[in-house]
C-alpha positions as CSV (number, residue, x, y, z in Angstrom):
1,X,94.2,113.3,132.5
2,X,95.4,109.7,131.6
3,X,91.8,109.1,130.3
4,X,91.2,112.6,128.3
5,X,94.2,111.7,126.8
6,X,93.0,108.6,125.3
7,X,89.9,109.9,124.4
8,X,91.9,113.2,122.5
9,X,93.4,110.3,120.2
10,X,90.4,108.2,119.6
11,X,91.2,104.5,119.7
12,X,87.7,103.9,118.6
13,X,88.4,105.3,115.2
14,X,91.2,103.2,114.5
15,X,88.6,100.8,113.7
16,X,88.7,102.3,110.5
17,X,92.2,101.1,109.6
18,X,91.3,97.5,109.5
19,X,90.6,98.4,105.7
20,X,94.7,97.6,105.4
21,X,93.5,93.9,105.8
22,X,90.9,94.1,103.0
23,X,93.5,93.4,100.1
24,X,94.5,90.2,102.3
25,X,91.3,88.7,102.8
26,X,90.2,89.4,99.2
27,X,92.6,87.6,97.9
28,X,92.5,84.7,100.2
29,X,95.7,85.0,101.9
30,X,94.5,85.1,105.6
31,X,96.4,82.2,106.8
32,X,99.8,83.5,105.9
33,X,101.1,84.5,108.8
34,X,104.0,86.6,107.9
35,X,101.1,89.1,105.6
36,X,99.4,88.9,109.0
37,X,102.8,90.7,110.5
38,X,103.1,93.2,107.9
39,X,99.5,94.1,107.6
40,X,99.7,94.5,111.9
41,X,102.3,96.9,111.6
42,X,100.6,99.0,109.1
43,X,97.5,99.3,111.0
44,X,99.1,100.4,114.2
45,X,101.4,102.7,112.1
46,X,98.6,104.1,110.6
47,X,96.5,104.3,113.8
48,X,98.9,106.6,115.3
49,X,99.7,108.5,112.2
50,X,95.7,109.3,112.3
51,X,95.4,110.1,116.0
52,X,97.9,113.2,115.7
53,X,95.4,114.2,112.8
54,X,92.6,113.9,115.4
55,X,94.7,116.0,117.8
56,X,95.5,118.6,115.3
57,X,91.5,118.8,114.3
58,X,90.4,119.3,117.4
59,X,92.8,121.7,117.8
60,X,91.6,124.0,114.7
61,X,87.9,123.2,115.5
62,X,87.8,123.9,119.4
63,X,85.6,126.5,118.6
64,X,83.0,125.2,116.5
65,X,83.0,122.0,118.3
66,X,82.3,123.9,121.3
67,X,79.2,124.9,119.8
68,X,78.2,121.5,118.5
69,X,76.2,119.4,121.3
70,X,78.2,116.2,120.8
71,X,81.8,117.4,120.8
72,X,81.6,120.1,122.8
73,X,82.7,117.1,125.0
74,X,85.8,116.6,123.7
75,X,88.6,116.8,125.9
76,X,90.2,120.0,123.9
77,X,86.9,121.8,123.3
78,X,85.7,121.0,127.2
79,X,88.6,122.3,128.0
80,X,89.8,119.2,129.6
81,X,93.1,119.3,128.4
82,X,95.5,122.7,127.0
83,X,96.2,123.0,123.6
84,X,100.1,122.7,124.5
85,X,99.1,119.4,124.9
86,X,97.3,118.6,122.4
87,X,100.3,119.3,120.0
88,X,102.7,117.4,122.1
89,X,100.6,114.0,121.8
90,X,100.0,115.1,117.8
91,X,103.7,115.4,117.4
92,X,103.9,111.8,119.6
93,X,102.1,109.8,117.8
94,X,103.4,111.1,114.7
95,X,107.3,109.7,116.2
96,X,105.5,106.3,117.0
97,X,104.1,106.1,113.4
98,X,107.3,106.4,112.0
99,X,109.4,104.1,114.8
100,X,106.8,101.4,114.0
101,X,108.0,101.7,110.2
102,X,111.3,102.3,111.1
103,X,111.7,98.9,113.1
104,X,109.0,96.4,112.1
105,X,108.1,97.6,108.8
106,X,109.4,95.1,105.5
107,X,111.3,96.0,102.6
108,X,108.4,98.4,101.7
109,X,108.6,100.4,104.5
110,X,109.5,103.1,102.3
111,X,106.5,102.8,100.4
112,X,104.9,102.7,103.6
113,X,106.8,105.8,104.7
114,X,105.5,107.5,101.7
115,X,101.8,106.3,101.7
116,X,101.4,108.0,105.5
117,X,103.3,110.9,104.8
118,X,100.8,111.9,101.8
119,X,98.2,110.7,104.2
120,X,99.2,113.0,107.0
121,X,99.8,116.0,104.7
122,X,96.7,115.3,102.7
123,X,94.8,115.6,106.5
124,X,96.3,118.5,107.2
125,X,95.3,120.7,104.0
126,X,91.7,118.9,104.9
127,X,91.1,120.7,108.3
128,X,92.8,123.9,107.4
129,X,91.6,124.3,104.0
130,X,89.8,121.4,102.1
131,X,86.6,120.8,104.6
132,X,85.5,124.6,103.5
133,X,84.4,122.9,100.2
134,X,81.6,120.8,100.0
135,X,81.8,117.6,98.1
136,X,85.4,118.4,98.0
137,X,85.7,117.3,101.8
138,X,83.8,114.1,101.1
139,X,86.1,112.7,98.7
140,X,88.8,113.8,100.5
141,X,87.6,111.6,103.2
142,X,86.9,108.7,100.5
143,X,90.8,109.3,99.4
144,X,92.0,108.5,103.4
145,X,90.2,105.2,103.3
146,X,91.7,104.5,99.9
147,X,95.1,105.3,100.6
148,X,94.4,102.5,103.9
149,X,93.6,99.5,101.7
150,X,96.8,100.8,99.0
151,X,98.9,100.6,102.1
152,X,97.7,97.4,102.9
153,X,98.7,96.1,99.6
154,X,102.1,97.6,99.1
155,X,103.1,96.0,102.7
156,X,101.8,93.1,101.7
157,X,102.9,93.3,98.3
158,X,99.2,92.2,96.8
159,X,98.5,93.4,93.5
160,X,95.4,95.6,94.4
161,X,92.3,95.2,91.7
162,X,90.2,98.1,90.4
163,X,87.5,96.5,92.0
164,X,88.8,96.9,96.1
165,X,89.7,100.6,94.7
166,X,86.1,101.4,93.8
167,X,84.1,99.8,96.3
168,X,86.3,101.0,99.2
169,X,85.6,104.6,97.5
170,X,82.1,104.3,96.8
171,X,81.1,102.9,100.2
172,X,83.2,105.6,102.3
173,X,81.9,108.2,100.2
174,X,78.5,107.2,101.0
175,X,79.3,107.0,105.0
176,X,80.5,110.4,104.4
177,X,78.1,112.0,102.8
178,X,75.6,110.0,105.8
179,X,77.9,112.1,108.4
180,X,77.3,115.2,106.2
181,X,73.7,114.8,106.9
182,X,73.9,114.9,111.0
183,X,76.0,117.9,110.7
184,X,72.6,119.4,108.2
185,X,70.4,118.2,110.6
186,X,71.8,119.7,113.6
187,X,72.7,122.9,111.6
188,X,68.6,123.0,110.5
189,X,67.8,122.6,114.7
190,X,69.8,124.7,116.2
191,X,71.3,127.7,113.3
192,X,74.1,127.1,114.6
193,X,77.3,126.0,112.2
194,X,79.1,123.3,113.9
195,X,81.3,122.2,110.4
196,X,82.4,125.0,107.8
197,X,80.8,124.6,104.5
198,X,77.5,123.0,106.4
199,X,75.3,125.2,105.2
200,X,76.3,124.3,101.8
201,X,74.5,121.2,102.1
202,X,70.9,120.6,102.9
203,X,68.4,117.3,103.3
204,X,67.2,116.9,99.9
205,X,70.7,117.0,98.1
206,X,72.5,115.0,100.5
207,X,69.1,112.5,100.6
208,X,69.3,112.1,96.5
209,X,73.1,112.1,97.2
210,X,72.3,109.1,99.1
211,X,70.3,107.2,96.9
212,X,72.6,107.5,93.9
213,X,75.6,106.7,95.8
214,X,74.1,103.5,97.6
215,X,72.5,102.4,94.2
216,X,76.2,102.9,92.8
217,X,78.0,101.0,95.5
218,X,75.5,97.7,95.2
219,X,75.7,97.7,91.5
220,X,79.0,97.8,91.7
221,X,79.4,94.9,94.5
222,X,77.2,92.7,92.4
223,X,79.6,93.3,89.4
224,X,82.7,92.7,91.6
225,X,80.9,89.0,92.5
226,X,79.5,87.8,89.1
227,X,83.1,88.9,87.7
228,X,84.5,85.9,85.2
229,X,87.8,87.1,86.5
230,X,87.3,87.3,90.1
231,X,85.4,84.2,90.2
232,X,88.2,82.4,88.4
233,X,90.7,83.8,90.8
234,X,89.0,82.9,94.3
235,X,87.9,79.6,92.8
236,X,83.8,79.9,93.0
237,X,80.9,80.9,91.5
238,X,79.2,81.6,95.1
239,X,80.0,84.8,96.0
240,X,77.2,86.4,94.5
241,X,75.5,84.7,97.2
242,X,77.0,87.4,99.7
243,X,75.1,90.3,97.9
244,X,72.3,89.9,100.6
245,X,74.3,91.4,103.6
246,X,76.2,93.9,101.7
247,X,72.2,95.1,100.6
248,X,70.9,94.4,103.9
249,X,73.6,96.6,105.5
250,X,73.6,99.6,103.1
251,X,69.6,99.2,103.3
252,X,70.1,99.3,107.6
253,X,72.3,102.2,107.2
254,X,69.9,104.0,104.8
255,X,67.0,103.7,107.5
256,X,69.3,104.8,110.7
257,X,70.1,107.8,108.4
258,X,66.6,108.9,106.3
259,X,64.3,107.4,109.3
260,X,65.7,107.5,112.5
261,X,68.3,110.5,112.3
262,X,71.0,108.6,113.6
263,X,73.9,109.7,110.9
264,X,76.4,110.1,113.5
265,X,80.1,108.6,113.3
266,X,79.8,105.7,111.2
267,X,82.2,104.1,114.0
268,X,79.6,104.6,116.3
269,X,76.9,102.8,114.5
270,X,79.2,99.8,113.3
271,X,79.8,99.4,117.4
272,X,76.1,100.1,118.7
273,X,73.7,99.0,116.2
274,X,73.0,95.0,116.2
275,X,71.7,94.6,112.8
276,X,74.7,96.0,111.0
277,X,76.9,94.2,113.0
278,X,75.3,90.6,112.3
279,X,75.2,91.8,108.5
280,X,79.0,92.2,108.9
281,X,79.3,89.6,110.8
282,X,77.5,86.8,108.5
283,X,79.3,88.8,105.1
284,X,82.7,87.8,106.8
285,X,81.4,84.1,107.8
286,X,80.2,83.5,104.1
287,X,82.6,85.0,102.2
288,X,85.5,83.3,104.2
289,X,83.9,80.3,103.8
290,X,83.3,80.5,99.8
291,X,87.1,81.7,99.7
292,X,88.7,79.3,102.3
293,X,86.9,75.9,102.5
């Protein structure tokens, strides 16, 4: 049981939340430790705030994921574990979320309070109502990972630039719309609708989808690092030079999707496949040291 449970709140997504630390290490501030406290509290507030929205999805979508031939092994849709309590750990974690604030949280907890309360009402219109709509999902979606690096600012208290705003957009969009794919693909397979609104999509829109988006999100990354003003801020004119792995990565990601079918959970790819992770990897490396040394 102890192990379904863990899987029902999916520790592996919280990976996602480590966008609360992108308005720290953008604007050079990882050695302070006490930003290092504040942002740590927001992640794990925000990690459990999410979990109860993974309980409550799997919840609404037991029987559609029962039909899909990944989830169908989730412990709700496998039938693992009751739907009684599946609402108990939803309402849990949502308690946790709120104690972290409540006791660790800084003088913008409130702020904080108010950032993961939208979040977790925003998530909640999403799998009741919003995922019906295509391209109305996606950005949804987009929005949650928005809303992670403005919550890493305001508990920080960094001043957050258009440019963390639109590339944090832009690429989530396009993981999304990458996950929107699978679902078309298995949908084409098997005729069976795993995800309302699938059929809405198909290959050749989400593929030129895609393209655009990806072309979008570079441009915009090469802007971000030939900026006057961001180079005058971080103190170098080098950070053009980490361009390459932010191409190289999009590019990797654009093969596992368009050649290899493998447009599964973008969580899942960031932990299994290599050559993203050394792209990741060696972006961090370089852009820490132009930043920090």
């Amino acid at each position: 049981m102890f192990i379904e449970i863990i899987k029902l709140l999916r520790p592996k997504q919280w990976l996602k939340n480590t966008f609360v630390f992108l308005p720290m290490f953008f604007d050079g501030k990882m050695l302070n430790i006490e930003l290092w406290k504040e942002c740590i509290v927001a992640f794990f507030a925000l990690s459990f705030a999410a979990s109860s929205i993974y309980c409550f999805n799997d919840i609404c979508d037991i029987k559609t994921d029962q039909k899909h031939p990944k989830k169908c092994k989730r412990p709700l849709a496998s039938g693992e574990i009751s739907v009684t309590t599946g609402y108990l750990m939803m309402s849990l974690c949502l308690v946790v979320s709120f104690l972290i604030l409540v006791d660790l949280a800084g003088t913008q907890k409130w702020l904080d309070f108010a950032i993961i309360l939208f979040y977790v009402f925003m998530n909640l219109f999403y799998t009741v109502w919003l995922k019906k709509y295509p391209i109305v999902d996606v950005f949804i979606i987009a929005l949650g990972f928005v809303l992670r690096v403005v919550m890493g600012g305001v508990s920080t208290g960094i001043e957050l630039s258009h440019w963390i705003i639109l590339m944090t957009f832009l690429l989530a969009l396009f993981l999304s719309f990458a996950k929107r794919r699978d679902d078309v693909v298995i949908f084409e397979r098997t005729k069976v609708l795993t995800r309302s609104g699938i059929d809405r999509y198909n290959l050749d829109f989400l593929n030129q989808i895609l393209t655009i988006v990806a072309t979008v999100t570079i441009v915009c990354y090469i802007m971000y690092t030939v900026s006057e003003d961001v180079m005058e801020r971080l103190g170098s004119n080098y950070i053009y030079v980490t361009v390459i792995f932010v191409l190289a990565g999009i590019l990797r990601y654009m093969q596992l999707t368009l050649v290899y079918t493998r447009s599964e959970s973008p969580t899942n790819i960031l932990v299994k496949d290599r050559f993203i992770q050394l792209c990741i990897v060696a972006w961090i490396i370089t852009f820490s040291l132009i930043i920090y040394f």
